[in-house]
C-alpha positions in Angstrom: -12.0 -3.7 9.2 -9.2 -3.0 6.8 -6.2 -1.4 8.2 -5.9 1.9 7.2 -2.0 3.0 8.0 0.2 2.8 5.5 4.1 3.7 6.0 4.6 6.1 3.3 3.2 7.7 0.4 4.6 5.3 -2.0 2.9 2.3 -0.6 -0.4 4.3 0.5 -0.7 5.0 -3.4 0.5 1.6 -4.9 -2.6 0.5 -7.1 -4.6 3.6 -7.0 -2.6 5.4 -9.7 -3.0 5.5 -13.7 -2.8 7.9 -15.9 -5.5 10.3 -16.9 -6.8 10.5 -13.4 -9.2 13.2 -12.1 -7.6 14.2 -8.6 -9.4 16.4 -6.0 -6.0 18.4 -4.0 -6.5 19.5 -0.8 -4.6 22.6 0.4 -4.5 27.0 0.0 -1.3 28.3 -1.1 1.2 26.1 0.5 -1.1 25.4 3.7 -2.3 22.2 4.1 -1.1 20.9 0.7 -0.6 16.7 0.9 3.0 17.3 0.0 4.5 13.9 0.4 1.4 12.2 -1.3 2.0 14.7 -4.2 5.8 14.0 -4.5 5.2 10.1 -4.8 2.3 11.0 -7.6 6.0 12.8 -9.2 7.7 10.0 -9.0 5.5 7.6 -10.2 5.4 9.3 -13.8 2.0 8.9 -14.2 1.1 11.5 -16.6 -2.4 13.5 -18.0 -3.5 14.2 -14.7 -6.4 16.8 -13.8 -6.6 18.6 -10.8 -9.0 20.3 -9.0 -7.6 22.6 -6.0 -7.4 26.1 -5.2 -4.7 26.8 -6.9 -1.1 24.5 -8.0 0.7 25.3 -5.3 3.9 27.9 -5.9 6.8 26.9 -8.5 8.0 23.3 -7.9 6.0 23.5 -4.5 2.5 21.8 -4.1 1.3 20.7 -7.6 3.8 23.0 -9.3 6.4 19.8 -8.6 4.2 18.2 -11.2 3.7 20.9 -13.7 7.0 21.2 -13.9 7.8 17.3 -14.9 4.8 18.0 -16.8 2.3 15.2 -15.7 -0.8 17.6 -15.1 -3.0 18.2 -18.4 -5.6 20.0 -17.1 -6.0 22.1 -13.7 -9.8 23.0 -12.2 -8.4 26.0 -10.0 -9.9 29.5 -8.5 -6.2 30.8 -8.3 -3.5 30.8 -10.9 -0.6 33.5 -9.2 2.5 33.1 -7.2 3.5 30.3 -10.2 5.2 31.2 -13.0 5.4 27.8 -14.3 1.9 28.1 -14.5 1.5 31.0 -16.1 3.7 29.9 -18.6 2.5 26.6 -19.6 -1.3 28.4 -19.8 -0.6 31.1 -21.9 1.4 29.0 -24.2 -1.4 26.7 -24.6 0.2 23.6 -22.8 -2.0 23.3 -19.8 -6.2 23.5 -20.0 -7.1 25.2 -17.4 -10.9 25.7 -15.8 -11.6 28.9 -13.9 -13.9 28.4 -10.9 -14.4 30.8 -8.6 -13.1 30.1 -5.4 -16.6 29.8 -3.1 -18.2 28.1 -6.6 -15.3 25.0 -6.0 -15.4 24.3 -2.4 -19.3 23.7 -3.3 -18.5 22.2 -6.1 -16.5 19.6 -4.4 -18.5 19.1 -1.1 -21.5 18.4 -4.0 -20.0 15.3 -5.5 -19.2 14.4 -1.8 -22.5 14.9 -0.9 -23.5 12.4 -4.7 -25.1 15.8 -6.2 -24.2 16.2 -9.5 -25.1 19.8 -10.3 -26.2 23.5 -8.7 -27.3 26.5 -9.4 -25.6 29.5 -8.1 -25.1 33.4 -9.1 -21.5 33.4 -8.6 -20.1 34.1 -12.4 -23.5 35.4 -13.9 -22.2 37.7 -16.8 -19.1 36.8 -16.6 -16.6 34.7 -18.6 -17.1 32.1 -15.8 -20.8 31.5 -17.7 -19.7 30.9 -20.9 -20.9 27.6 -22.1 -23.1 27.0 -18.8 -27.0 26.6 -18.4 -28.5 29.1 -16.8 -32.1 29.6 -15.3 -34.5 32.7 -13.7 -35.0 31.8 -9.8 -37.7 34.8 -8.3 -36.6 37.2 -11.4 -32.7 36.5 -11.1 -30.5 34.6 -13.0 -28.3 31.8 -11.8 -26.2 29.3 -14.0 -25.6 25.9 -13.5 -22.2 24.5 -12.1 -21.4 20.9 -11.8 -20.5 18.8 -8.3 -17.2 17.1 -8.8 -16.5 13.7 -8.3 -12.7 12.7 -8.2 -10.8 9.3 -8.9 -9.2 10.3 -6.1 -8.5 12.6 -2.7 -5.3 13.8 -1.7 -5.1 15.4 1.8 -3.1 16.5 4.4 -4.2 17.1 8.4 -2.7 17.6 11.9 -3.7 14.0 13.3 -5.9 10.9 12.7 -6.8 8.1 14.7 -6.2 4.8 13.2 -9.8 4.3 12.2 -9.0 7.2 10.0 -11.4 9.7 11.8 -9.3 13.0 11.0 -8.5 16.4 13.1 -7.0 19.6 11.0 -5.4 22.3 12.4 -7.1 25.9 12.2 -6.4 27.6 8.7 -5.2 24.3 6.8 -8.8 23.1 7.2 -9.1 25.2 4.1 -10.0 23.0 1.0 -9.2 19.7 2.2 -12.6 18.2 3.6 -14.4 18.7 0.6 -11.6 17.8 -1.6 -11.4 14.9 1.0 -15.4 13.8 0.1 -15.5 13.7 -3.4 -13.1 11.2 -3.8 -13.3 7.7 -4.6 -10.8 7.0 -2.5 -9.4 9.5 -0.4 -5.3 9.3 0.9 -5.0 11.6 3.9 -0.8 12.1 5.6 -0.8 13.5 8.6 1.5 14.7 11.1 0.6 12.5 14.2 -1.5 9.1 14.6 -3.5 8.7 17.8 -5.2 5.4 19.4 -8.6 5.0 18.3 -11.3 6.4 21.2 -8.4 9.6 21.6 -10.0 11.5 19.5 -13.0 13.6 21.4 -15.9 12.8 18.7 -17.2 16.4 18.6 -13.3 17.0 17.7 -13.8 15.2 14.3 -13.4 17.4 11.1 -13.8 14.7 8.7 -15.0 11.4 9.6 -13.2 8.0 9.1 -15.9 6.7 7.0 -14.3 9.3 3.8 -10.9 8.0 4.8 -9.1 4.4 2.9 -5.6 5.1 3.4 -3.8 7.0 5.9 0.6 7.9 6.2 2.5 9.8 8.5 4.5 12.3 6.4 6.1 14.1 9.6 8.4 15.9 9.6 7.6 18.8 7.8 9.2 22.0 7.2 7.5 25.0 7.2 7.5 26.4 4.1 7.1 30.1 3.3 5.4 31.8 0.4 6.6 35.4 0.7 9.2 36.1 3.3 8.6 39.6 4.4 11.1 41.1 7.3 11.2 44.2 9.6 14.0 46.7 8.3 16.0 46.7 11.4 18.2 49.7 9.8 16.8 53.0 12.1 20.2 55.0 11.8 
């Protein structure tokens, strides 16, 4: 079996990237995002990049690093706020972006993981999000159809991993990154901590080693915040 650790970002990329890629992100906010993975992606200049994710991180955090050098084309998002960067490169016509309603993505990813290439759901009926889209009558309602996503590549970040690649997150940075994680090609997870193989208590197992080629340590991280909110200590 091919070995699966690499020792950093750079290295766990080398060969996989090219410009034009589709790219399935991991990641909420700045939870879980694969930020070392996505500052090597920076800084190897490829350029006319889609992404699908939840949203592009906050300004020069996440994916906004990469809007901001301008190597992201197109984004597939649910979320667009907290980036001004964003904002502006949309509304001024520099950046494609494809509205998908949060539930309607994570499906939409764990599809092409799952090698289905289309659903029907009500989500967006009526709405700008079913402009363009087949639609059909299921038991006298209407539902339109949405399309399973399949990704060049996966970008992820966990908690731990064992060496075979068999991957543990922790609680809310689960979020988007096992189906992001699935409809990849080729899917790079960092992580904060490897294990031995046989560590890992099986029923443990978020996303099986079988989805995972390429595996880095990217500890240690700081913890990043996205609104800093504190108690007004002034009583007098």
């Amino acid at each position: 079996m091919a070995k699966k650790l690499y020792p950093d970002a750079a290295s766990a990329l080398d060969g996989l990237l090219k410009d034009g890629l589709l790219i399935a992100c991991g990641g909420f906010g700045l939870c879980g995002i694969p930020e070392r993975l996505l500052t090597a992606v920076r800084e190897s200049g490829v350029k006319d990049l889609t992404f699908a994710s939840n949203n592009a991180g906050i300004d020069n955090e996440g994916i906004g690093m990469l809007l901001r050098t301008r190597q992201v084309k197109k984004m597939i998002a649910s979320y667009v706020g907290e980036n001004k960067e964003f904002e502006r490169q949309y509304l001024s016509g520099e950046l494609e972006v494809e509205f998908s309603p949060q539930g309607t993505l994570a499906e939409r990813m764990r599809a092409g993981g799952a090698g289905i290439p289309g659903f029907y759901t009500k989500t967006g009926v009526g709405t700008l999000v079913a402009e363009g889209k087949e639609s059909k009558v299921f038991d006298g309602q209407e539902y339109i159809l949405e399309r399973g996503i399949f990704a060049d590549l996966a970008l992820v970040k966990a908690w731990k991993a064992d060496e075979t690649g068999n991957v543990v997150f922790r609680k809310t940075a689960r979020n988007f990154n096992v189906p992001a994680a699935t409809c990849g090609k080729v899917c790079v997870v960092e992580v904060e901590e490897i294990v031995p193989t046989g560590s890992l208590d099986p029923d443990s197992v978020h996303l099986p080693g079988v989805y995972v080629q390429r595996i880095i340590v990217g500890s240690p991280y700081d913890k990043k915040i996205e609104f800093r909110t504190v108690r007004n200590t002034d009583v007098g």
